[in-house]
N, C-alpha and C positions, 0 to 999 in steps of 0.2 A: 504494500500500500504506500507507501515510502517514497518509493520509486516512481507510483504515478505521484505525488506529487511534487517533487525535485525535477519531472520532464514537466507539468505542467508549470513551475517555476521557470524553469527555461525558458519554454515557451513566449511566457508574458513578458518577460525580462526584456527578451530576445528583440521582441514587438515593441515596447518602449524603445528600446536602442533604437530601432530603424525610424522608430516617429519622433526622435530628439534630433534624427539625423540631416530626415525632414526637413524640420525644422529648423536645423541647423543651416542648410541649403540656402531654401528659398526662404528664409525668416527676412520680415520687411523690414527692421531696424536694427541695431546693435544691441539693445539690451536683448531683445529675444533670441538673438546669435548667442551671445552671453550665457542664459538663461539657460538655452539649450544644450552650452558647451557644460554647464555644470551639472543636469540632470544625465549626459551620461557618463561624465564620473562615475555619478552614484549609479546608475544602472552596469559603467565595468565591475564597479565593489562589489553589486548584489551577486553577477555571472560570476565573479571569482568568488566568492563566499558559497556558490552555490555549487560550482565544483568543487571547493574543500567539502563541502558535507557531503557530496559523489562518491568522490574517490576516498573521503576518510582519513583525510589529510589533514594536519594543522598548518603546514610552509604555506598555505593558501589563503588563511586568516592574517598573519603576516604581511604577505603581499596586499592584503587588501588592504590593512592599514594603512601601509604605505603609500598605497594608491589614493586612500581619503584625504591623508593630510596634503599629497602633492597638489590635488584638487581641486582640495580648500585653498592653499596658496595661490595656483594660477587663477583662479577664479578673482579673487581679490584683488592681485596681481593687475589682472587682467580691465577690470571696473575701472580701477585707478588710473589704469593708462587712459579709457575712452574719456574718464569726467576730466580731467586736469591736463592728462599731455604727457606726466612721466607716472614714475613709476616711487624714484624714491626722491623726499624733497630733497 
């Protein structure tokens, strides 16, 4: 039972990605570009969290952290440069 629902996890996940990607695309302003570059972040954390609980891994828990906090940075990062012009004062 598990299993169906780790593939239907996928599944969803997978769908998100492709509609952040979307959006990513043809999104008509910057923040939405934005907006979208940081929901899939969190949609690569959930695909990687959802492979470590697949495969039964911990290295994959790991990896995702590391992928949240990088995330979080360029996201911010990233804000900063569109409102002001840099990055750091």
């Amino acid at each position: 039972m598990i299993g169906y629902a780790i593939a239907f996890g996928f599944v969803c996940v997978a769908l998100a990605q492709i509609m952040s990607m979307i959006r990513l695309i043809i999104g008509p302003g910057v923040g939405d570009r934005v907006l979208a570059l940081d929901t899939m972040s969190v949609n690569a954390v959930a695909l990687i969290v959802l492979l470590g609980i697949a495969g039964g891994t911990q290295i994959y828990f790991e990896a995702a952290l590391i992928i949240a906090m990088l995330g979080f940075v360029s996201t911010v990062a990233y804000c900063r440069f569109v409102l002001r012009g840099d990055i750091i004062e």
